[in-house]
N, C-alpha and C positions, 0 to 999 in steps of 0.2 A: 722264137720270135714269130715266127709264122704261125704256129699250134695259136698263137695270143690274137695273131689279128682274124683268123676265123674264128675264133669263140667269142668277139668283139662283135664280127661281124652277123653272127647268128644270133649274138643276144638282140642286137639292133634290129633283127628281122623280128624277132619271137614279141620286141617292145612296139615294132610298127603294126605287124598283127593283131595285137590286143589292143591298142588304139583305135586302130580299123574296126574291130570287133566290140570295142564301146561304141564307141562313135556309130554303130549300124544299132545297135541295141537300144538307142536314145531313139532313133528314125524310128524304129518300130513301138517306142512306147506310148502310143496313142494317146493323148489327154482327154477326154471323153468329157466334153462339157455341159454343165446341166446349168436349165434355167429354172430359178425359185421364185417363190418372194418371200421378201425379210417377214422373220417371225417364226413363231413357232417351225415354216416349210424348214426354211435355212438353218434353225436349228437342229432340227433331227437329219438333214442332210451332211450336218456337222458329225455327226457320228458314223452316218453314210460312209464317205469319206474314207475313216479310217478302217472301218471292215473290208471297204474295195480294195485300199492297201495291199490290205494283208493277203488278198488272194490274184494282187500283182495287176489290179485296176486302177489306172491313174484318174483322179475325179478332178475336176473344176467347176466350183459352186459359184453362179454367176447370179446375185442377186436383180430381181425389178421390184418396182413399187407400184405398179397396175396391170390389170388382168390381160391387159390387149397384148402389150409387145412380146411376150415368153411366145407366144403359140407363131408370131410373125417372124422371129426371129430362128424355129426351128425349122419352119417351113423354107426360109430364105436360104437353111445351112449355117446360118453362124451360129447354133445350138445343136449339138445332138441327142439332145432328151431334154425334155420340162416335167417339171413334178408340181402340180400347184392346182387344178381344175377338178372336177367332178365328168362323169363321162357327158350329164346333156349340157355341160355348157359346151364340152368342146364340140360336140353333135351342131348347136348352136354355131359353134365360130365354123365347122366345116361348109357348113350349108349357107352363111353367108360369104363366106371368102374363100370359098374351092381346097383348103389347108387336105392335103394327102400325109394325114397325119393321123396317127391308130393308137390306142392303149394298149402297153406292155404289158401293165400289172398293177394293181391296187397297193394303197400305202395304209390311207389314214381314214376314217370320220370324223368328222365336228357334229354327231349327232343330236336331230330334231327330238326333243321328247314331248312327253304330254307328262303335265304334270296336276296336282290338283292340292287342296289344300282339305278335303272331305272325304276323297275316297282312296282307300289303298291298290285296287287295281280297276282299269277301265273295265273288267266285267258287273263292274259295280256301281256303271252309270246306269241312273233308275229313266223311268220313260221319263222323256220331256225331257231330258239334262240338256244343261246351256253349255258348251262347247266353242272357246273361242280358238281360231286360227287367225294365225298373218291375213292380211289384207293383201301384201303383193303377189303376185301371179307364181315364181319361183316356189317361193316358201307355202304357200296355199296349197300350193300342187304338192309338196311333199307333206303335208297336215294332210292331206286326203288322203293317200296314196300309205299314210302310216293308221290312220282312224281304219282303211281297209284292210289292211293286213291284222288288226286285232281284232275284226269281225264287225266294227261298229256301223260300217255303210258299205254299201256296195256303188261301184262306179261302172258309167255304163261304159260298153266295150269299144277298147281303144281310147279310153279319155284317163291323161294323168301320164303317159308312155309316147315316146318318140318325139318328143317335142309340143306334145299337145298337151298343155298346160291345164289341168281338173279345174272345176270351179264349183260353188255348189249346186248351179243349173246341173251338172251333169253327175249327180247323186241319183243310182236308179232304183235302191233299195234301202230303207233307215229302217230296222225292226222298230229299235226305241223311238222314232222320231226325238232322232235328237235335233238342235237350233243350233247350228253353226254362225257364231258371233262372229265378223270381220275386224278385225280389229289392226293396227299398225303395227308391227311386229314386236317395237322397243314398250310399247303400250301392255305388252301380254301380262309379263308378272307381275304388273299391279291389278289385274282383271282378275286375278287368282279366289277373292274375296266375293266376288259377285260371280263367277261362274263354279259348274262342278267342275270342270277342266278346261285347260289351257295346252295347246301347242307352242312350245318354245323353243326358239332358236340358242342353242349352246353359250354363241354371248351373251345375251343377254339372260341367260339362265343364272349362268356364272355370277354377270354384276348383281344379280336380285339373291345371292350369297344360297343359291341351288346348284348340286352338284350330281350330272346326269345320269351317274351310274348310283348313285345311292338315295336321289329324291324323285327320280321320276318312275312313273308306274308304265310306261311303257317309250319304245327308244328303238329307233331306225337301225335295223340290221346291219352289221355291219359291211355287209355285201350288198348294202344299198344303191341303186344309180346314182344315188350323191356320197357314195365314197369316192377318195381321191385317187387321182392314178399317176402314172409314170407314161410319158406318151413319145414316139420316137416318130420319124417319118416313116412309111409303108414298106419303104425300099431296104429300110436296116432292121425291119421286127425279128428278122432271124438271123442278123449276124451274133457271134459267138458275144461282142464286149456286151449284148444287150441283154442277156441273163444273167451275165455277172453282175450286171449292174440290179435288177430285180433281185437276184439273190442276195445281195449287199444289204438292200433296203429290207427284205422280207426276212432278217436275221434276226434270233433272237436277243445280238447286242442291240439291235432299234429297239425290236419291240418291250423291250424291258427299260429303253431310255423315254420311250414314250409312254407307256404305264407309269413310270415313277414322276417323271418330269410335268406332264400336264395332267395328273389324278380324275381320269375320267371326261374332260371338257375335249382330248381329243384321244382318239381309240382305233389302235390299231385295224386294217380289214385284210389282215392275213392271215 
């Protein structure tokens, strides 16, 4: 009788133990919340997700619907990473609202290409080609800043970088004199006819049924300053869940969801 009520009693300890010992395992299983926006971010965050799983990362995908609140809300602490920006926007949002907030790691592009309807590649614009880019400040600065990297213009020093947005006053060398045409961004793929080339933004590449990795003759690196990133506050860029989480995303289960899923219109920059 006795023998029974200690092995009663000791199963009843071994059952409060493991209790105690779930119950402290839930307290330490961090939910590591991330701010997106619906659309393609959220969807490849969907897959995100389940890689973090599996290497014992709890995720929680917190969708918005505009650029502002994700960066205020990690800043305030009700987020502890956002995935959704390029680095000068968020350079942009630091410098006006003091946000103590740094990039982990790069995700994606929506790369800018040049496209044309005459020539097969930009070394094959002749002197005088007509050259349209976006009219807005953003997108103009990255039409420059890709026309430079392919040798076509040279930009004078410091213009196009840290927030100072190129224009073409600040063109300091065009071998070809080419004409840089200003045009409104949604306006480019029908410009494709009357110029030798066009700078175009990915959507509207897309809707004019071009597809950036297979019609454009030249196309923003994917280590661009307008790749996307992963950005945490200052104070967590080296704690441990914050590579888990870069590593989750820079997996080859993403990068294979986003190669198949959006065929080129967005492109991994890992």
């Amino acid at each position: 009788m006795q023998r029974r009520t200690l092995i009663k009693v000791f199963s009843a300890a071994l059952a409060s133990a493991a209790l105690i010992t779930s119950f402290g395992a839930r307290a330490d299983d961090k939910v590591i919340k991330v701010g997106t926006i619906s659309g393609p971010d959220a969807q490849i965050w969907s897959v995100v997700q389940k890689v973090a799983k599996r290497e014992g990362l709890n995720v929680k995908v917190i969708e918005f619907n505009d650029y502002v609140q994700p960066n205020a809300a990690l800043d305030a602490g009700d987020l502890d990473a956002n995935s959704f920006q390029h680095q000068p926007y968020l350079d942009s949002q630091i410098k006006q609202r003091g946000y103590k907030i740094v990039s982990a790691g790069l995700t994606y592009i929506s790369p800018l290409g040049i496209y044309s309807k005459k020539l097969k590649s930009v070394k094959d614009l002749p002197q005088g080609a007509k050259v349209a880019v976006p009219n807005d400040p953003s997108n103009e600065n990255r039409a420059l800043l890709l026309l430079q990297s392919q040798g076509v213009i040279k930009l004078k020093a410091g213009a196009g970088t840290n927030g100072n947005n190129a224009t073409p006053l600040d063109v300091a060398e065009n071998p070809k004199k080419v004409k840089l045409i200003e045009l409104d961004a949604a306006q480019l793929p029908r410009s494709l006819s009357d110029v030798d080339a066009a700078a175009i933004n990915t959507n509207f590449a897309l809707a004019a049924g071009l597809q950036p990795t297979k019609d454009a003759i030249a196309l923003e690196d994917v280590h661009s300053p307008y790749a996307n990133l992963i950005a945490v506050r200052i104070k967590d860029k080296d704690q441990p869940w914050v590579k888990k989480l870069v590593a989750a995303y820079q997996s080859e289960d993403v990068r294979q969801f986003i190669k198949t899923e959006f065929r080129g219109s967005v492109v991994p920059s890992f």
